[in-house]
C-alpha positions in Angstrom: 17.0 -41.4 0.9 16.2 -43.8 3.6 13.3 -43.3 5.0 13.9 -43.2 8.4 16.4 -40.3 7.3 14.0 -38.3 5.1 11.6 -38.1 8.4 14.0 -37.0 10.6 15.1 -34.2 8.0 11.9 -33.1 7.2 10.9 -32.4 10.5 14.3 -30.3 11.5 13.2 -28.6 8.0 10.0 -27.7 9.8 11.6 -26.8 13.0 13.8 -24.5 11.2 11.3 -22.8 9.3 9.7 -22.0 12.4 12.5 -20.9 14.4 13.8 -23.4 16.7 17.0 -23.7 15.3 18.0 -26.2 18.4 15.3 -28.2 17.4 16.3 -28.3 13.7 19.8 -29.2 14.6 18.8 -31.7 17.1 16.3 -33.6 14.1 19.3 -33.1 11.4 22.1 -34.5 14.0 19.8 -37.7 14.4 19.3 -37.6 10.6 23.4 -37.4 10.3 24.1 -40.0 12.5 21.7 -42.8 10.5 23.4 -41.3 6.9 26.6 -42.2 8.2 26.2 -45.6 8.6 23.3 -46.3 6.0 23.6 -43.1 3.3 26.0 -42.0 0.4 27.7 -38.6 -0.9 24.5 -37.1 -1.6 22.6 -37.5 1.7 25.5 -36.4 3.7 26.0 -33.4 1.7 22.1 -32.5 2.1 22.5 -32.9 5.8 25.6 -30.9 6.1 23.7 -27.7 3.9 20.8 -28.0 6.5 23.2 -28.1 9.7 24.6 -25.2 7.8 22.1 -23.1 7.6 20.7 -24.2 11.0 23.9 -22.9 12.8 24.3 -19.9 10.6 21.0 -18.6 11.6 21.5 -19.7 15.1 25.2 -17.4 14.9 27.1 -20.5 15.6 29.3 -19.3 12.3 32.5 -21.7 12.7 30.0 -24.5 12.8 28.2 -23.3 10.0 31.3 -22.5 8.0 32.6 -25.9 8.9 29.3 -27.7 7.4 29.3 -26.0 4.6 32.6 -26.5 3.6 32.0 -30.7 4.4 28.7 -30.0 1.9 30.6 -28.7 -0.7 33.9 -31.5 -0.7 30.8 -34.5 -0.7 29.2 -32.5 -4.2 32.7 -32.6 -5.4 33.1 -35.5 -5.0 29.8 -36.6 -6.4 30.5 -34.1 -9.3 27.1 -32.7 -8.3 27.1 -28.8 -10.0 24.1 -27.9 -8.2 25.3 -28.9 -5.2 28.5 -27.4 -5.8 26.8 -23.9 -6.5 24.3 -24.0 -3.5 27.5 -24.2 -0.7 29.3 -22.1 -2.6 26.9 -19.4 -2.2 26.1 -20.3 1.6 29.7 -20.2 2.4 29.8 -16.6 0.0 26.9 -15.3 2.5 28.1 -16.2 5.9 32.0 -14.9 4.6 30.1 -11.9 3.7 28.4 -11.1 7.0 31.2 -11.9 8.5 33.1 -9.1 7.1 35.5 -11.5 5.1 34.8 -9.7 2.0 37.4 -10.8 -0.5 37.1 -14.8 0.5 33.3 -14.2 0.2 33.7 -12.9 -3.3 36.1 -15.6 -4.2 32.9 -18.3 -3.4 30.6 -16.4 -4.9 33.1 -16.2 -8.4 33.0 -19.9 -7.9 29.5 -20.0 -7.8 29.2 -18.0 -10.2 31.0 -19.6 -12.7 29.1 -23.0 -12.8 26.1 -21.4 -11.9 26.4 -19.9 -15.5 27.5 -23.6 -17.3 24.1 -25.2 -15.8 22.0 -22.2 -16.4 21.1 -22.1 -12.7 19.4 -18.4 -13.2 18.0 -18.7 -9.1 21.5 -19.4 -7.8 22.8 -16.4 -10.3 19.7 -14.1 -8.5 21.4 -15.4 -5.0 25.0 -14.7 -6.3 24.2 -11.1 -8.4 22.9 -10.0 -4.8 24.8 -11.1 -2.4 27.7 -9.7 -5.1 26.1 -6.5 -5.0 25.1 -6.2 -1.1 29.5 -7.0 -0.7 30.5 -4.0 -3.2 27.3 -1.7 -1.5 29.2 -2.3 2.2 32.3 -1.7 0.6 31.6 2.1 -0.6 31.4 1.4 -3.4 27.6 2.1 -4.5 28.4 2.7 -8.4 29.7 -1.5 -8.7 26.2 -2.1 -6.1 23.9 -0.8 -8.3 25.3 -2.6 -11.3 25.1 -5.9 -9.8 21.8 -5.4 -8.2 20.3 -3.6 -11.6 21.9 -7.1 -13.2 19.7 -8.9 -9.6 16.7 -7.5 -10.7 16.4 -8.2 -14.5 17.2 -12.2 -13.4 14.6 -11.5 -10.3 12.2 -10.2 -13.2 13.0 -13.3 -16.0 12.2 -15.6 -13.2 9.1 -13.6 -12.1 10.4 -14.0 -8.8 8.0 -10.8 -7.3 9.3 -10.7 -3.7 13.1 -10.7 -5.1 12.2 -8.0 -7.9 10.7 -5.6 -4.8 13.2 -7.0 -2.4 16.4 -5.7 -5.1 13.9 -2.6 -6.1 14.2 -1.5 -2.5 18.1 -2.3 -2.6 18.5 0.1 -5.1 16.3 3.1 -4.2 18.3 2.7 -0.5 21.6 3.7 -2.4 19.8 6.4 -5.4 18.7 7.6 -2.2 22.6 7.4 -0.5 23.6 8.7 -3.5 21.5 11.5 -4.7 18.9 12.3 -1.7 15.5 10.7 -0.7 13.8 12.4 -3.9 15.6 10.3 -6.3 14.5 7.1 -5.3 10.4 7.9 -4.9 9.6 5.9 -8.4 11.9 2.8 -7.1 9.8 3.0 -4.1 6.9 3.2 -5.7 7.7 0.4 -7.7 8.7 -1.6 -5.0 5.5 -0.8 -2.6 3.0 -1.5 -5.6 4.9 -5.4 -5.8 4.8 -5.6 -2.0 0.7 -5.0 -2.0 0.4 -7.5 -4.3 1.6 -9.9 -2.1 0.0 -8.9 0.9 3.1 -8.2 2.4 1.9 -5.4 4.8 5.1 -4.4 7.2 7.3 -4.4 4.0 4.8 -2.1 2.7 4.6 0.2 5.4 8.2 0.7 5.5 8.3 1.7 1.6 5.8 4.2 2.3 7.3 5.9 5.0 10.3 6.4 2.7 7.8 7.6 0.1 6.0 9.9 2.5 10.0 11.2 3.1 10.3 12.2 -0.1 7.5 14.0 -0.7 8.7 16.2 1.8 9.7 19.6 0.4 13.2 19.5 -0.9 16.1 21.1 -0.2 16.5 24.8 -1.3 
């Protein structure tokens, strides 16, 4: 990457990470305009996953959808797998907070798929949740907890801590749904103890309110 073009996106990747979306997309526009003229395939898709995920968290989602779709044609057209997989999965996401729940599983399939042939075991954590987070805000908590059970044995291969407490907490929310606040007081143990470790503090006070809830007297 030219490195002109590598300065300007690393400093909208800063920008991002600290918020200022407009920033970010100001940096990664500059950074666009100078791959257009001077990059390849691989550049421009790069750019147009950044400008996605600037606009999606900045709720500009016909933007973002419209970026990550460009990503993903330029890593076709590169035959870059990786690539492929990564804007699969963005596009499965924003489809999926959008409410557009069968197109958003038809990405994350996709995904899926060559996610498996290239043994890409982050982007199947990414896909097993999002997956199971689509079938949770469908009713249908049985299919949830499969996927996320599936989420939390990759999350636990990887040693990925944050993601095995993050998918932990998934499923004590729904054992919880399901079968009342006193079912789920090991998951939340579970996922509190992981949370400490870390030092993540507010994630850990809001496990232990839910622990503190179900060592309330139960019902009967």
């Amino acid at each position: 990457m030219n490195g002109q073009i590598k300065a300007l996106n690393n400093i909208g990747e800063v920008y991002g990470l600290q918020g200022q979306q407009e920033t970010a997309r100001e940096y990664y526009e500059r950074s666009l305009a100078l791959v257009k003229r001077l990059g390849g395939r691989q550049e421009l898709a790069i750019l147009y996953n950044n400008l996605g995920n600037v606009c999606r968290d900045g709720n500009d989602v016909p933007q973002a959808l419209g970026y990550f779709r460009m990503a993903l044609e330029n890593y076709e057209a590169i035959c870059d797998r990786a690539g492929q997989v990564d804007s699969l999965v963005n596009l499965g996401i924003v489809y999926q907070e959008q409410e557009q729940y069968a197109t958003a599983k038809d990405c994350l399939v996709r995904a899926h798929g060559i996610a498996q042939q290239i043994d890409d075991q982050g982007q199947r954590l990414r896909i097993l949740s999002a997956t199971a987070a689509i079938y949770h805000r469908l009713g249908q908590s049985e299919s949830a907890l499969k996927m996320y059970r599936k989420s939390l044995q990759v999350a636990r291969d990887l040693k990925q801590r944050y993601e095995e407490a993050h998918t932990l907490e998934a499923i004590a929310g729904i054992m919880e749904e399901i079968k009342g606040v006193w079912s789920a007081k090991k998951i939340w143990t579970d996922a509190l103890e992981i949370y400490l470790e870390l030092g993540l503090e507010r994630q850990a006070h809001s496990i232990q309110q839910h622990i503190d809830d179900s060592e309330q007297p139960g019902p009967g």
